[in-house]
N, C-alpha and C positions, 0 to 999 in steps of 0.2 A: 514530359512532353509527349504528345503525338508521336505516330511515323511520320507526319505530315511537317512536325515543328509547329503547327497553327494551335494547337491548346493547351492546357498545363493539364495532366491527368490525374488528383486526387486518389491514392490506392490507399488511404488510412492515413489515421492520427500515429505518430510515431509516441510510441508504447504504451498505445490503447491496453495490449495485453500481453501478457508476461509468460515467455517461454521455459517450461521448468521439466527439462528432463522428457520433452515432447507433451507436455499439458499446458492446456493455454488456461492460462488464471490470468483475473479480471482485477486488477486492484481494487476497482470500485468496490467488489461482492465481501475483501477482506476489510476493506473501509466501513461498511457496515455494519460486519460483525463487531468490530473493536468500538463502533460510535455507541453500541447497545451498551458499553461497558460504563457506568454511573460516573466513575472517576477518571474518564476521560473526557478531555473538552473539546478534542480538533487530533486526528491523525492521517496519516498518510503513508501508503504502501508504496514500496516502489523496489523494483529491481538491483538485484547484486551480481554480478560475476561470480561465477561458482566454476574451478578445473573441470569437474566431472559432470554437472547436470546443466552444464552452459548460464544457467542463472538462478538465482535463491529470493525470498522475497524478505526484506527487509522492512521493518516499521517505526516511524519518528510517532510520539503521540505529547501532546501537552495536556496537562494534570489536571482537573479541573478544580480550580482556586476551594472548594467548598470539601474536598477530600483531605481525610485526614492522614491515608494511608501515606505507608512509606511507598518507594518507587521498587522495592520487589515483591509488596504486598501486589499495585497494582498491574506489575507483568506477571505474576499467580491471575492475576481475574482476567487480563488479556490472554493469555495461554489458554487457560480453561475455557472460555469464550469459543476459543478457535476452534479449540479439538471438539465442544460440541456442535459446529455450525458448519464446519467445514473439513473442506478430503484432507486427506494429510500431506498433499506436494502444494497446498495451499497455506499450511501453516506457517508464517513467520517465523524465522532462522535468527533474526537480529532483532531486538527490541530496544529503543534506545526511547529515554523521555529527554524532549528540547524547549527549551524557551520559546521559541517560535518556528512556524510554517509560512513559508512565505506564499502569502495567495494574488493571484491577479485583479484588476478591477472587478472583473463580473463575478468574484468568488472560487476562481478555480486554482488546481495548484500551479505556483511559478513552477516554475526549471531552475 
Protein backbone atom coordinates (compact mmCIF):
# COMPACT_ATOMS: atom_id res chain seq x y z
CA UNK A 1 0.00 0.00 0.00
CA UNK A 2 0.62 3.72 -0.17
CA UNK A 3 1.78 6.10 2.75
CA UNK A 4 -1.65 7.30 2.15
CA UNK A 5 -3.35 3.58 2.44
CA UNK A 6 -5.27 4.90 -0.97
CA UNK A 7 -3.41 2.38 -3.45
CA UNK A 8 -1.87 -0.97 -3.65
CA UNK A 9 1.83 -0.59 -4.87
CA UNK A 10 3.09 -3.35 -7.37
CA UNK A 11 7.28 -3.55 -6.60
CA UNK A 12 7.46 -6.97 -8.75
CA UNK A 13 6.28 -10.36 -9.56
CA UNK A 14 7.50 -12.54 -6.45
CA UNK A 15 10.40 -14.64 -8.01
CA UNK A 16 10.67 -12.88 -11.05
CA UNK A 17 14.47 -13.56 -10.16
CA UNK A 18 16.63 -15.63 -8.31
CA UNK A 19 19.16 -14.57 -5.70
CA UNK A 20 22.30 -16.71 -5.92
CA UNK A 21 25.03 -15.76 -3.86
CA UNK A 22 24.31 -11.99 -4.76
CA UNK A 23 23.63 -12.71 -8.69
CA UNK A 24 20.31 -12.17 -10.03
CA UNK A 25 19.52 -15.13 -12.50
CA UNK A 26 16.46 -15.02 -14.44
CA UNK A 27 14.75 -18.43 -14.59
CA UNK A 28 13.38 -17.66 -17.95
CA UNK A 29 17.29 -17.19 -19.65
CA UNK A 30 18.01 -21.06 -17.93
CA UNK A 31 14.54 -22.16 -19.35
CA UNK A 32 15.83 -21.35 -22.59
CA UNK A 33 18.84 -22.83 -22.65
CA UNK A 34 17.49 -26.25 -21.48
CA UNK A 35 14.18 -25.84 -24.15
CA UNK A 36 17.17 -25.72 -26.97
CA UNK A 37 17.80 -29.34 -25.63
CA UNK A 38 16.04 -31.85 -28.42
CA UNK A 39 14.98 -34.26 -25.55
CA UNK A 40 13.24 -32.12 -23.73
CA UNK A 41 9.60 -31.32 -23.95
CA UNK A 42 8.67 -28.58 -21.19
CA UNK A 43 11.05 -27.54 -18.02
CA UNK A 44 11.18 -25.20 -15.31
CA UNK A 45 13.70 -23.54 -13.29
CA UNK A 46 13.14 -22.47 -9.94
CA UNK A 47 14.70 -21.68 -6.72
CA UNK A 48 16.23 -23.86 -3.75
CA UNK A 49 17.43 -22.85 -0.26
CA UNK A 50 20.97 -23.17 -0.14
CA UNK A 51 22.99 -22.64 4.00
CA UNK A 52 25.73 -20.78 2.29
CA UNK A 53 24.59 -18.89 -1.14
CA UNK A 54 21.00 -18.14 0.31
CA UNK A 55 19.64 -20.08 -2.85
CA UNK A 56 20.58 -22.67 -5.82
CA UNK A 57 18.64 -23.25 -8.87
CA UNK A 58 16.92 -26.32 -9.35
CA UNK A 59 15.38 -27.79 -12.62
CA UNK A 60 12.09 -30.15 -13.26
CA UNK A 61 12.22 -31.11 -17.08
CA UNK A 62 9.72 -33.67 -18.99
CA UNK A 63 11.32 -36.00 -21.57
CA UNK A 64 10.18 -35.56 -24.89
CA UNK A 65 7.98 -38.83 -25.73
CA UNK A 66 10.22 -39.20 -29.23
CA UNK A 67 13.72 -39.56 -27.21
CA UNK A 68 15.16 -42.50 -26.85
CA UNK A 69 17.70 -41.56 -24.37
CA UNK A 70 18.00 -42.76 -20.85
CA UNK A 71 17.32 -39.74 -18.12
CA UNK A 72 21.23 -39.34 -17.38
CA UNK A 73 21.90 -39.53 -21.07
CA UNK A 74 19.64 -36.45 -21.10
CA UNK A 75 20.94 -34.47 -17.78
CA UNK A 76 24.64 -35.11 -19.85
CA UNK A 77 22.94 -32.77 -22.71
CA UNK A 78 21.13 -30.48 -20.16
CA UNK A 79 24.39 -29.97 -18.27
CA UNK A 80 26.49 -29.53 -21.25
CA UNK A 81 23.83 -27.12 -22.66
CA UNK A 82 24.23 -24.89 -19.51
CA UNK A 83 27.86 -24.80 -19.29
CA UNK A 84 27.92 -23.54 -22.88
CA UNK A 85 25.19 -20.90 -22.70
CA UNK A 86 25.54 -19.73 -19.42
CA UNK A 87 27.75 -18.16 -16.17
CA UNK A 88 28.25 -20.72 -13.84
CA UNK A 89 26.12 -19.42 -10.59
CA UNK A 90 23.52 -19.98 -13.31
CA UNK A 91 24.08 -23.54 -13.77
CA UNK A 92 21.37 -25.89 -12.20
CA UNK A 93 22.41 -27.77 -8.96
CA UNK A 94 19.33 -30.27 -9.01
CA UNK A 95 18.19 -31.93 -12.22
CA UNK A 96 15.32 -34.01 -11.57
CA UNK A 97 12.94 -35.33 -14.86
CA UNK A 98 8.80 -35.41 -13.85
CA UNK A 99 5.62 -36.40 -15.26
CA UNK A 100 4.30 -33.15 -15.31
CA UNK A 101 4.61 -29.23 -14.73
CA UNK A 102 1.77 -27.78 -13.62
CA UNK A 103 0.88 -24.68 -15.99
CA UNK A 104 -1.95 -22.10 -15.54
CA UNK A 105 -4.60 -21.20 -18.12
CA UNK A 106 -2.71 -18.62 -20.20
CA UNK A 107 0.34 -21.17 -20.17
CA UNK A 108 2.47 -19.93 -17.48
CA UNK A 109 3.97 -21.89 -14.62
CA UNK A 110 1.43 -22.75 -11.49
CA UNK A 111 3.02 -22.40 -7.99
Amino acid sequence: YSQDRTRVLFIGRKNKSINIGGNKVMPEEIERVVDSVWDVDLCRAYSVPHPLLGNTIALDFIKNPRSTLSYLNIKKRIISACRDNLERHKLPIKISEVEEIKLTGSGKFAS
